[in-house]
N, C-alpha and C positions, 0 to 999 in steps of 0.2 A: 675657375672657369677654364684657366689654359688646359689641365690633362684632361679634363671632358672633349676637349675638342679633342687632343692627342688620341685620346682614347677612341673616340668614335672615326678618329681617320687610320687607327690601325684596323680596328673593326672594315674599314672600306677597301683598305688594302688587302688585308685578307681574303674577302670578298669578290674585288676581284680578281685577284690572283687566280682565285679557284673555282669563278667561270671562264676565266681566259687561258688556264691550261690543265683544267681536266675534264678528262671525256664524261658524256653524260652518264656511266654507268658507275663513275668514282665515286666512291662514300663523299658526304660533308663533312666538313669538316669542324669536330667538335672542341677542338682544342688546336693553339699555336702561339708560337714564341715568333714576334717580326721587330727585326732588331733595320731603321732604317741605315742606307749607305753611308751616309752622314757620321755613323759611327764608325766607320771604316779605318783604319790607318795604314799608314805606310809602313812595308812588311823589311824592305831595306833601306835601311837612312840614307838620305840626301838634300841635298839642298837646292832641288830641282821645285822651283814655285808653283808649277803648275800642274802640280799635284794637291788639291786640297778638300776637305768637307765643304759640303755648301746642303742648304736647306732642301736642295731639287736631288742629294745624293754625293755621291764620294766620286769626285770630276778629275779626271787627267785632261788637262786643258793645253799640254804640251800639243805643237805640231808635229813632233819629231821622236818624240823619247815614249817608250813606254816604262813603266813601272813598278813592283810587284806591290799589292796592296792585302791586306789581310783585313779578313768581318769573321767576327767570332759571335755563336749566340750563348748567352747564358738560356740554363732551365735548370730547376728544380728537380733534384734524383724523385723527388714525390710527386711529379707529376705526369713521371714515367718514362721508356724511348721514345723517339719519333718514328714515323713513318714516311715522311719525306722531308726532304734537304732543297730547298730551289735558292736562286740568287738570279735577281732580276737585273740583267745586263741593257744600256739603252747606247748607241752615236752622238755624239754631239753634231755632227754635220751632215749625220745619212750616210757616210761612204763607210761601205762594208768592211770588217777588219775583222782577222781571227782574233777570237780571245782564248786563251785556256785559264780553265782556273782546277785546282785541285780541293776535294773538300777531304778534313782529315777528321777521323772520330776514335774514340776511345781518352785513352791516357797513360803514360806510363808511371806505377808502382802507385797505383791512385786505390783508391778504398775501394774500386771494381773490378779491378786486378785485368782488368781489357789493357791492349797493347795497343798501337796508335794502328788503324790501316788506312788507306790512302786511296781515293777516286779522281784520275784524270779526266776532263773534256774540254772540249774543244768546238764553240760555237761561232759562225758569221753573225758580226753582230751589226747591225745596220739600219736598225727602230729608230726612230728618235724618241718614243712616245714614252720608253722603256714601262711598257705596260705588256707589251707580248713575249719580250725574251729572254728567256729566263733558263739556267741551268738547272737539272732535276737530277737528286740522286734519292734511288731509294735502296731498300735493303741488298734487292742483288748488287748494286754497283758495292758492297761491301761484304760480298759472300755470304747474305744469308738468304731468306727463302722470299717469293713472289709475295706480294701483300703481305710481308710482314715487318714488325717492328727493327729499322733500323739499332744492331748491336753496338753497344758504347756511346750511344749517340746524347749522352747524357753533358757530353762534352761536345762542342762541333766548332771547328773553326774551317773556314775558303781562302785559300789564297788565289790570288787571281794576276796573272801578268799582265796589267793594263793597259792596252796600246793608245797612243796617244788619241785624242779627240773622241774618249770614250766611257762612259761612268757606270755606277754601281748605283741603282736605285731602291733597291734593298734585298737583306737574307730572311727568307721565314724556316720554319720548321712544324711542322705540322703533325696532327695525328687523327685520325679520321672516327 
């Protein structure tokens, strides 16, 4: 009974992901990998406590510190590239605060002979709901073409600089 629930609340997450950030004339989407925040870790060790998973997302509870954290998704080379990259950023207090996160795709000397390339952004993030704000890469932010499949993307990891009082409520990858 537990991954039916799981199951149907990634289905929801999915869902609304993708009436809450795409325009009416975006495909549906027929296929995705959402890996929640929760799975997140911390990308350089420390022993800063208020950095941790928690069931509502991957929480930097610091007042002061921020942190660099890493979400990575797995998918199946069989079930092809994506076409979009998003990670859903939310406040824990409402006060607005720059986040940057980078997403990286490819691999190096990996059976797809793709090289790592790398997308910077940089969002105010100030939701609490973390249902609206979300970071989006698609093909161009990785030099390839408008509406098309995300290259390398068979691998995807984000690293994100997390400033304090501010979490990671999930990464999806999508394909329309």
């Amino acid at each position: 009974m537990r991954s039916l629930r799981l199951s149907t609340s990634l289905a929801c997450l999915v869902a609304v992901y993708g009436l809450t950030t795409a325009p009416a004339t975006k495909a549906t989407i027929s296929d995705a990998d959402v890996s929640p925040g929760g799975s997140c870790q911390i990308s350089i060790p420390t022993t800063n406590t208020g950095v941790r998973p928690k069931a509502s997302g991957f929480r930097n509870e610091s007042m002061t510190t921020g942190n660099f954290v890493i979400c990575t998704l797995q998918r199946s080379a069989a079930k092809g590239l994506l076409n979009e990259i998003a990670l859903s950023v939310y406040s824990l207090d409402g006060t607005a605060r720059n986040t940057t996160c980078t997403a990286v795709i490819g691999t190096l000397g990996g059976p797809t002979g793709y090289e790592l390339i790398y997308s910077t952004k940089t969002l105010s993030v100030s939701d609490t709901t973390g249902s609206v704000q979300a970071f989006d890469w698609t093909a161009t932010d990785f030099g390839g073409t408008v509406g098309g499949n995300i290259p390398g993307s068979i691998y995807v990891s984000v690293t994100c600089n997390l400033p304090p009082q501010t979490a990671i409520n999930y990464i999806v990858g999508a394909i329309p």
